[in-house]
N, C-alpha and C positions, 0 to 999 in steps of 0.2 A: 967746644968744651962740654963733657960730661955736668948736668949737675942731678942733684939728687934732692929728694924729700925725704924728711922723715918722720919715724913714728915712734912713740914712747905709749907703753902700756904695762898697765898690771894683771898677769893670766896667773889665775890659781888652780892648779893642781886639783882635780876634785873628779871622782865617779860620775857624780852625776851634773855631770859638763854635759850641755848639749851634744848629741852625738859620738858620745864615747863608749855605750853600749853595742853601738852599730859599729864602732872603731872597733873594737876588740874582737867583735865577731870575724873579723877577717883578718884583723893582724897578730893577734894572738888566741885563736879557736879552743885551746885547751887550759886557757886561765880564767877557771869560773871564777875567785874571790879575789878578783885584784887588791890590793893594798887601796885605802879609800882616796889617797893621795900621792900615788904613785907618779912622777912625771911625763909619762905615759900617755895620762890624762888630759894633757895640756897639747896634745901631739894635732888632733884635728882642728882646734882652732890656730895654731900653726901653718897646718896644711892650706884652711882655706884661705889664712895671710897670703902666703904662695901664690894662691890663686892669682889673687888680683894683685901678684908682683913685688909682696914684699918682701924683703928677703931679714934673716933676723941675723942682727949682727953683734948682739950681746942680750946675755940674761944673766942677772942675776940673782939668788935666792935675797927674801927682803924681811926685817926679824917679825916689822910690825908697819902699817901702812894708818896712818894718823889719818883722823878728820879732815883735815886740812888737806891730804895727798900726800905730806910727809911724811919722810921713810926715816924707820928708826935702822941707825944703822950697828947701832953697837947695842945686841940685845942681850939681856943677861944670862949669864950660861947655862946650858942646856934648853933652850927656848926653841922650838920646834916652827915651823912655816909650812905653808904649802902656796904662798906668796912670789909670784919671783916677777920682778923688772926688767923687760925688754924691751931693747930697743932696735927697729927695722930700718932699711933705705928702700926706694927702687928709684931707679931712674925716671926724670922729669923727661917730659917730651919735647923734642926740641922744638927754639921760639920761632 
């Protein structure tokens, strides 16, 4: 029987993300002023989830992330995020 782990985390959207300068240099060579919160940005620490096998199985955008780690879900109109909620599995190894 398959089983799984998994993971819940909050990746924000942001330039100056570890390693997203060097990202861009290769995957997009001709976009000097990205947007400072483009999704984009969120793509290498992605990548290196990958790495070590996780695979991402939902995101979603989050309006506002409390103190507490609670997520405001219903934020008032027009409210902007560069916030989002996801959550990975990979495979456990078998017992």
């Amino acid at each position: 029987m398959e089983r799984w782990e998994y993971l819940t985390k909050f990746i924000k959207a942001d330039v100056k993300n570890p390693g997203v300068t060097d990202f861009f240099k290769s995957y997009r060579p001709n976009w000097k002023n990205p947007p400072p919160y483009t999704p984009e940005t969120m793509m290498p620490e992605l990548d290196n989830l990958g790495d070590q096998g996780w695979e991402l199985i939902h995101m979603e955008p989050v309006a506002k992330v409390g103190g507490k780690g609670d997520v405001m879900v219903n934020g008032s109109d027009g409210y902007w995020s560069n916030t989002y909620f996801c959550v990975l599995k990979r495979r456990k190894p078998a017992i």
